[in-house]
PAPALO-474298 format. One line per 10 residues: number of its first residue (from 1); for each residue x, y, z of C-alpha. Coordinates in Angstrom, 2 decimals, decimal comma, padded with zeros to 5 digits. Each point is the difference from the previous one (the first is absolute). Layout:
// residues N
NUM	X:Y:Z; ...
// end
This chain:
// residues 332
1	003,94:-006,10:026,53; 002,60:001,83:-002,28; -000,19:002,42:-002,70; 001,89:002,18:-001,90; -000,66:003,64:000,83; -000,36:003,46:-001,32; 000,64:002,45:002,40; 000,60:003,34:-002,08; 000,03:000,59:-003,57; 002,94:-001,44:-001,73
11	001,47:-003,06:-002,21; -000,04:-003,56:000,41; 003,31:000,53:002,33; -002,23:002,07:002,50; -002,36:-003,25:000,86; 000,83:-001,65:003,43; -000,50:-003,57:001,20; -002,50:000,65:002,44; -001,88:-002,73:003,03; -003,47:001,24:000,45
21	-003,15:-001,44:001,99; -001,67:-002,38:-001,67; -003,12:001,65:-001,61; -003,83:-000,76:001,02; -002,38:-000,47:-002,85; -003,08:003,16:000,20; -003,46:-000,60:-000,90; 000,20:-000,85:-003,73; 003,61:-001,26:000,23; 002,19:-003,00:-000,83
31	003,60:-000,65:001,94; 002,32:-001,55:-002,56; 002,87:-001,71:000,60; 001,96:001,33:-003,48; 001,73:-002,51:-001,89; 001,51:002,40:-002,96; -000,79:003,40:-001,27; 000,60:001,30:-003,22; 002,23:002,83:-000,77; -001,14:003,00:-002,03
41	001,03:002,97:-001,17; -002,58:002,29:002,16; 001,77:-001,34:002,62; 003,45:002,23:-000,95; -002,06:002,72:000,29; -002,45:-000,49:002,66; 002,57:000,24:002,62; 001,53:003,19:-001,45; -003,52:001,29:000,76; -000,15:000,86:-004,53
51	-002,71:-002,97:-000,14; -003,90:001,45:-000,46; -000,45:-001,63:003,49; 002,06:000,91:002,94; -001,04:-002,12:003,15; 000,96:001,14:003,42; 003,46:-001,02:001,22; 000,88:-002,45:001,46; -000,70:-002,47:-002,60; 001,39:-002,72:-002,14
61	-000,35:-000,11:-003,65; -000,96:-002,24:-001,97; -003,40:-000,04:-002,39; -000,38:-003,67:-001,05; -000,32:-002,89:002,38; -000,93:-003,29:000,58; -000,50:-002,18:003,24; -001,79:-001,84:001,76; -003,20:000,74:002,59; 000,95:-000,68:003,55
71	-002,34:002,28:001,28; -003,52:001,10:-001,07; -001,61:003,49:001,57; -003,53:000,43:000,85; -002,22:000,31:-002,46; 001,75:-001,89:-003,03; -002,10:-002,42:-001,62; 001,50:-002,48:-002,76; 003,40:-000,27:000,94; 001,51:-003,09:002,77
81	003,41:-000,71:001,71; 002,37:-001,29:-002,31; -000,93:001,46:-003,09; 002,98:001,60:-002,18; -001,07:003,54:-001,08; 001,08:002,20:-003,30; -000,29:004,25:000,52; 000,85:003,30:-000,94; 000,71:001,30:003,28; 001,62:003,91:-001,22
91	002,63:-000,81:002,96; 001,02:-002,55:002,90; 000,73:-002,93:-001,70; 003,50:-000,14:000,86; -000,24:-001,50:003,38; -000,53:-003,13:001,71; -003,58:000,63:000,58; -002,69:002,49:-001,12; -003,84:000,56:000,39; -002,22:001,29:-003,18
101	-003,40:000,70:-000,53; -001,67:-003,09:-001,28; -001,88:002,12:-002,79; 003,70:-000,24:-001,62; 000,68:-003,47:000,63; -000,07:-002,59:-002,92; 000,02:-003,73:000,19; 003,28:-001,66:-001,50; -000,79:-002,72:-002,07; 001,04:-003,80:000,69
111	002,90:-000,58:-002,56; 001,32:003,56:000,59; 002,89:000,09:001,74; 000,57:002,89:002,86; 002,87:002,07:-002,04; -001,94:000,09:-002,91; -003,28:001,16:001,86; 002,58:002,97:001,47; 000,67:001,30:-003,31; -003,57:-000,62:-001,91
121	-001,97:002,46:000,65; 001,77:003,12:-000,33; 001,52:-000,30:-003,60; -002,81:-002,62:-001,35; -002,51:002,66:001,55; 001,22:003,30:-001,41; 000,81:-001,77:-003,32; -003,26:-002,00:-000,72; -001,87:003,53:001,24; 002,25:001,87:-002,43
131	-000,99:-001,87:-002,97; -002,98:-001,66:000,51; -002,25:003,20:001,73; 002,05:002,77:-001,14; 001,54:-000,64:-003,64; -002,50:-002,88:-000,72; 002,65:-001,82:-001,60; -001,59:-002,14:-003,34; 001,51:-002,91:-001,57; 002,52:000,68:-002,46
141	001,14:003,18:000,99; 003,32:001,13:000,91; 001,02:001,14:003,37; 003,57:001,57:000,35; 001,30:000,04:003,98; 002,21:002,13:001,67; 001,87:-001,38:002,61; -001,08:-003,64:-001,08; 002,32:-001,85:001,59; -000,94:001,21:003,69
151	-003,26:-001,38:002,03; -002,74:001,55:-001,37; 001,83:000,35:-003,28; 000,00:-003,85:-000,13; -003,23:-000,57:001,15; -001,43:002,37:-002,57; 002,13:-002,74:-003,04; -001,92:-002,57:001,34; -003,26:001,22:000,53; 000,21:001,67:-003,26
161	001,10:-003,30:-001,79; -002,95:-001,90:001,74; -002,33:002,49:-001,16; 001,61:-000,50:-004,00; 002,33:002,97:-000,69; 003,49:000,77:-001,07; 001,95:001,32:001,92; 003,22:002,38:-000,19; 001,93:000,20:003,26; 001,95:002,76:000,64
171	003,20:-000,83:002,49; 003,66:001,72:000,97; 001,93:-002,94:-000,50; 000,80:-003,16:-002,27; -001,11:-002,45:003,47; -002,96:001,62:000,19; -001,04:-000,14:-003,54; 000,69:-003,67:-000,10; -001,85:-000,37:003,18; -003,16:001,34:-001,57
181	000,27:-001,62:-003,15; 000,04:-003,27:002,37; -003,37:000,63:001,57; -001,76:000,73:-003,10; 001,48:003,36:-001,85; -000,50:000,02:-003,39; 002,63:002,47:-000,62; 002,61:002,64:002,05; 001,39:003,23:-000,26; 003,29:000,48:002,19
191	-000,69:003,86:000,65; 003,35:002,50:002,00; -000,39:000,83:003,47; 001,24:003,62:-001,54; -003,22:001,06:-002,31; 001,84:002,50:-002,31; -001,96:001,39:-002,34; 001,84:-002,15:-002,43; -001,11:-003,07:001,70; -003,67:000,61:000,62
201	-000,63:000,75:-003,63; 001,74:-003,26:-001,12; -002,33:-001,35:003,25; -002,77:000,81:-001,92; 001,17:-000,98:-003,41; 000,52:-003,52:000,72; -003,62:-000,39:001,60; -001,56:001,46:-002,90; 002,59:-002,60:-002,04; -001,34:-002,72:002,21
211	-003,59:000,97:-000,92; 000,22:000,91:-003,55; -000,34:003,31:000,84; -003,13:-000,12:001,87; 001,02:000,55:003,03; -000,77:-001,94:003,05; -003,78:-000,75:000,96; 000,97:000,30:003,94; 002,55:001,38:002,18; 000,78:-001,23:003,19
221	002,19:002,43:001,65; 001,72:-000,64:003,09; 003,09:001,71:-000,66; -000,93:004,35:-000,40; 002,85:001,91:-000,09; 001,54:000,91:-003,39; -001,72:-003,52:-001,34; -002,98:001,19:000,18; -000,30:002,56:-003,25; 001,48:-002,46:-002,59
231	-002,20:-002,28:000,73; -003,28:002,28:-000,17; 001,64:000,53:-003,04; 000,02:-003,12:-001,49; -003,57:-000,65:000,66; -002,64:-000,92:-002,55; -003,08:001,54:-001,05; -002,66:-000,03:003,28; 002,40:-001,99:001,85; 000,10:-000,16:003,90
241	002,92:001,65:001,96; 000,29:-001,91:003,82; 001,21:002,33:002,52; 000,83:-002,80:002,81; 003,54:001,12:001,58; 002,82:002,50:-000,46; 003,03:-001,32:002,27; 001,87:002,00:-003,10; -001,38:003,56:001,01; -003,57:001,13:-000,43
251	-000,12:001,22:-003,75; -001,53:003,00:-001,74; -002,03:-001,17:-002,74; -000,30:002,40:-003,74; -004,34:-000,15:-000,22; 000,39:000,58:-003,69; 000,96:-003,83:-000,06; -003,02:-001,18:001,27; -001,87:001,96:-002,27; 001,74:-000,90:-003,24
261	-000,48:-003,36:000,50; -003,23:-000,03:001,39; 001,31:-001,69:003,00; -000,96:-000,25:003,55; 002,45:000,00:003,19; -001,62:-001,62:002,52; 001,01:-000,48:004,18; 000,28:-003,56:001,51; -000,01:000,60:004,08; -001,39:-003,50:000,78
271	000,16:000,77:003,76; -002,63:002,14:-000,14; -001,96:-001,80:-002,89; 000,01:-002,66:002,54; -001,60:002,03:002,60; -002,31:001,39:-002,69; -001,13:-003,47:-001,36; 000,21:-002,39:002,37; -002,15:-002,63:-002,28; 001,82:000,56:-002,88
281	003,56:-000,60:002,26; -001,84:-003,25:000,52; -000,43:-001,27:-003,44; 003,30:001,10:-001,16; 001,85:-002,26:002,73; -002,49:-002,65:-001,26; 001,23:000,83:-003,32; 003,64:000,00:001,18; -000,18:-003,44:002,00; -001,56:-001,86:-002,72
291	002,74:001,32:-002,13; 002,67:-001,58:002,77; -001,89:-002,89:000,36; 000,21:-000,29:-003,97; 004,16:000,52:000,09; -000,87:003,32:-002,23; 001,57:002,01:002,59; 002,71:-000,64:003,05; 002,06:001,88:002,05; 003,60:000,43:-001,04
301	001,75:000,65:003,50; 003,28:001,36:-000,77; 001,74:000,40:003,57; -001,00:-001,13:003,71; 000,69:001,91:002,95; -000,13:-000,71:003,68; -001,46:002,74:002,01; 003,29:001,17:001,32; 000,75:000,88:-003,24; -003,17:002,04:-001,68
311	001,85:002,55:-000,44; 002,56:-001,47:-002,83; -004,08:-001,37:-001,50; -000,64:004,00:-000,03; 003,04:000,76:-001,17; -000,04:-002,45:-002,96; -003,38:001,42:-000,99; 001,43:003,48:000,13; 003,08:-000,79:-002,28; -002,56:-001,75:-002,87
321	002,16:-002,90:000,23; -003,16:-002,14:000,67; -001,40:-002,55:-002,93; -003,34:-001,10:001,61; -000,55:000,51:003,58; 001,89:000,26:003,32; -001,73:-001,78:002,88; 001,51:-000,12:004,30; -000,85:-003,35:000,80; -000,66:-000,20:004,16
331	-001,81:-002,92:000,77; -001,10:-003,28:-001,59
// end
């Protein structure tokens, strides 16, 4: 088998084309023959060791995988040859071949093809979590997104759609903006990559003109940085403030906001809510697949990469040039 591997902290130039052994599924294991794995933006920063999880080198990124079972460890009940597989893996996806704990494995549905089941459950995941368990998103309320036109961002203008509220995305460029407004956006903001203090207050202006001046219900951000205090700002009375992401810099929040607008700022880490609540992980990718099955949601892939190349994938997701998701196809 092949893979693309991390051998010491670094960027996505640092990864090497590696031939390995082929892996033996353990006790409570699956052997998957990967046929794509979708690219993420923990993945930038899991192999410069700044992720929350640092696995022990040698390995190969990649969180998000699917493949199909070609070999089945002792132990694992419920699972048979020839079965194509969806998981969050954390890392190893990029590679020819990969074993995971069957605990983490999820059934692709017929009708799904493989590239779409490598970039599902990642962004559908975190954003369904995010709105449905953490904000508790209600119909007819309005939802403003940072970053909407990347993975999760996009997921989050679907799911938020399907679940009846406006939503305001938040994007860098003119493409992007029309991108969202094509998957459901009921209006845009076109926000600087240089957040003067001139530009965040006219950030917040124009979502409290897009509300008349209420302020948004939600915010989904998965931007930080400088973005991050206009739109507290620009929040309305006991609204919701989604900490999911900060590939703009980890911000520093004034706690006078929250208070004067009776407002709450809440984390989304749906790794570990995962891990926490297994059986609610469960209904929420029933939730999700019904929603796929209903054409409410879908995958918008936005570039292909062989595995030789993963490292242009990372580097695409590190330059937010990326309008839905990145997968590296490798088999099927």
């Amino acid at each position: 088998m092949k893979a693309m591997i991390s051998k010491e902290p670094g960027g996505p130039e640092t990864l090497e084309m590696t031939e390995m052994s082929m892996p033996e599924p353990k006790a409570g294991e699956l052997l998957i023959q990967v046929h794509a794995a979708g690219v993420n933006f923990p993945d930038t920063l899991i192999i410069k060791d700044m992720y929350q999880f640092k696995p022990p080198r040698p390995f190969a990124p990649g969180g998000e995988v699917c493949g199909e079972i070609i070999g089945i460890g002792e132990g694992v009940a419920g699972f048979e040859k020839g079965e194509r597989v969806l998981a969050l893996t954390g890392h190893g996806a990029f590679a020819t071949h990969m074993t995971l704990t069957a605990d983490r494995a999820v059934k692709v549905p017929d009708g799904m093809p493989s590239e779409d089941a490598a970039c599902f459950i990642f962004t559908y995941g975190t954003s369904h979590h995010a709105l449905k368990d953490r904000a508790q998103l209600r119909p007819g309320e309005t939802l403003l997104i940072l970053g909407a036109a990347g993975g999760v961002g996009a997921a989050a203008i679907e799911l938020a759609k399907a679940a009846g509220a406006t939503v305001i995305a938040a994007v860098s460029t003119e493409d992007k903006a029309r991108f969202c407004s094509s998957i459901g956006a009921d209006h845009t903001i076109i926000y600087p990559r240089d957040m003067t203090r001139d530009a965040q207050r006219a950030f917040s202006d124009q979502v409290k003109a897009l509300t008349n001046g209420q302020g948004a219900d939600v915010i989904y951000d998965a931007v930080g940085g400088d973005y991050a205090e206009p739109a507290l700002r620009a929040i309305g009375w006991q609204g919701r403030y989604l900490v999911v992401g900060f590939p703009a810099g980890i911000p520093k929040l004034p706690l006078n906001l929250p208070l004067l607008k009776g407002s709450q700022i809440i984390g989304v880490f749906w790794g570990a809510a995962v891990r926490h609540d297994p059986n609610g992980h469960a209904e929420n990718m029933a939730d999700l697949f019904q929603l796929y099955a209903e054409g409410k949601i879908r995958p918008r892939i936005h570039a292909r990469f062989p595995l030789a190349q993963a490292a242009d994938a990372l580097n695409m997701m590190s330059d937010r040039k990326v309008m839905g998701k990145v997968i590296v196809a490798i088999h099927g």
